[in-house]
C-alpha atoms as one frame of an Amber mdcrd trajectory, in Angstrom:
protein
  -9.292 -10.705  -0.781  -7.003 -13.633  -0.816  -3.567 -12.491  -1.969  -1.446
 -15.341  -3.352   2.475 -14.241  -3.022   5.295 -16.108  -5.257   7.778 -13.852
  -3.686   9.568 -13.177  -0.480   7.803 -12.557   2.025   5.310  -9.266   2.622
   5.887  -7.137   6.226   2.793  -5.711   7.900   3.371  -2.091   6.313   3.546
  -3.406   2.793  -0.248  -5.213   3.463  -1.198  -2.162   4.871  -0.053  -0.501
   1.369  -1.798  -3.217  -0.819  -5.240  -2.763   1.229  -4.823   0.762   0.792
  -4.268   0.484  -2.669  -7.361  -2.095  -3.444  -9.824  -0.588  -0.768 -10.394
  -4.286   0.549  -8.798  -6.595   3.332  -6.632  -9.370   2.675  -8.162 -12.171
   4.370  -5.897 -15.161   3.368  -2.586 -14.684   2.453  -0.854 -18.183   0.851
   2.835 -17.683   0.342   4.461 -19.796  -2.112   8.336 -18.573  -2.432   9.230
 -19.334  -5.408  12.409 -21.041  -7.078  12.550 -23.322 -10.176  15.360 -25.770
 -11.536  16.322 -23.972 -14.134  17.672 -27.101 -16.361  14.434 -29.155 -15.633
  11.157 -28.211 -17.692   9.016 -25.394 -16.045   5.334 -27.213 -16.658   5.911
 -30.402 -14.075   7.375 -27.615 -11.572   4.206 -24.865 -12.369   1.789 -27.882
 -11.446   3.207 -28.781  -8.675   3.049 -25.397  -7.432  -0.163 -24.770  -8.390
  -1.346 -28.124  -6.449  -0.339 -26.805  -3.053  -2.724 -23.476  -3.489  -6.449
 -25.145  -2.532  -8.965 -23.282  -3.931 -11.702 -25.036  -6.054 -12.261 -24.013
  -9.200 -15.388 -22.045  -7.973 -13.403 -20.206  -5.636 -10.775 -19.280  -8.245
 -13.782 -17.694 -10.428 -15.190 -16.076  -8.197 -13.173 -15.032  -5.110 -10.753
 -11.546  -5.564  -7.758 -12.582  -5.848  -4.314 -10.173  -5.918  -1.128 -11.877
  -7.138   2.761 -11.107  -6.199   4.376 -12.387  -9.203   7.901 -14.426  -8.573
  11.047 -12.846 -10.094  12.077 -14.384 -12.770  10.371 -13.777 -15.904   9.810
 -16.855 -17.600   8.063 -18.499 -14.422   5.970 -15.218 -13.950   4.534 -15.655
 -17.614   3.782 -19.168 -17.528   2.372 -18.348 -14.272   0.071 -15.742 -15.442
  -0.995 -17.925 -18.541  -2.258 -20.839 -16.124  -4.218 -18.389 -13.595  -5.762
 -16.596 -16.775  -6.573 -20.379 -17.419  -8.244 -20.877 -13.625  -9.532 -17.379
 -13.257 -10.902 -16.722 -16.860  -9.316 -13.409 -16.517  -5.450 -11.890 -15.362
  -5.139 -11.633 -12.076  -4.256  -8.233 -10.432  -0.341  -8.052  -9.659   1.679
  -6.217  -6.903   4.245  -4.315  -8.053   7.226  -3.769  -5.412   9.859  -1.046
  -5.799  12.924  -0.564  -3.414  12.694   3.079  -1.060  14.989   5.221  -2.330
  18.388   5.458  -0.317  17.430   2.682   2.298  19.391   1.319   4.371  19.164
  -1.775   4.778  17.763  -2.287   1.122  13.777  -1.834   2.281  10.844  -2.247
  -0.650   7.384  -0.670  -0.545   4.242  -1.468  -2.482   4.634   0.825  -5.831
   0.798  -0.042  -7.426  -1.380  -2.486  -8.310  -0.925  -3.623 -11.994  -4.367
  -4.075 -13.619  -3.743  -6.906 -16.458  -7.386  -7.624 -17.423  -7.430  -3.600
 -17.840  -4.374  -3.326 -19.733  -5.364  -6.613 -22.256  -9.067  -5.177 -22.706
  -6.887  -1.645 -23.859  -4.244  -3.832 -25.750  -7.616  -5.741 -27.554  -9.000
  -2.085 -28.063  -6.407  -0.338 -29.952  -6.226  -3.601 -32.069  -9.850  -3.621
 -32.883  -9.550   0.421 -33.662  -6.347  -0.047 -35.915
């Protein structure tokens, strides 16, 4: 599985958590931290992110692919829209949460947010409404 990581970066025990989670190895990990100028326009700065990931367009089709979304919200949904775009589907997202009463501040791997699962529900209850 080739995770692709917008975020900080991932320690050994939190890839240990997402492989147990998905039931497959992360071969390729491409970390891309994440951090847009807010007063410039998003789309130049999403396609020049997007540039540095090389996968062909076969490759984003049909390889698994596991995302870890960047923070803020606004660059995580125009993010989604252009893999959905690449993919033909949503990509599966890591979801991190912080361990309770850590010191120093430590986060582990909460789940593995389905999208395509939760849109084909979404497009279910409209269809049954």
């Amino acid at each position: 599985m080739i995770l692709i990581n917008f975020s900080h970066p991932l320690t050994d025990l939190q890839r240990r958590q997402i492989e147990s989670l998905t039931g497959q190895v992360i071969d390729r990990e491409i970390h891309l931290p994440t951090q847009f100028d807010v007063q410039q326009p998003f789309d130049s700065q999403l396609d020049a992110l997007i540039a540095q990931i090389d996968l062909t367009p076969q490759r984003w089709q049909t390889e698994p692919i596991l995302v870890n979304l960047p923070s803020l919200n606004f660059i995580a949904a125009l993010l989604l829209a252009d893999l959905h775009g690449r993919m033909g589907y949503f990509p599966p997202c890591v979801r991190l949460r912080p361990v309770k009463e850590a010191v120093p501040p430590r986060f582990e791997v909460a789940e593995i947010l389905d999208l395509q699962a939760r849109r084909n529900m979404a497009r279910a209850a409209r269809s049954s409404a």
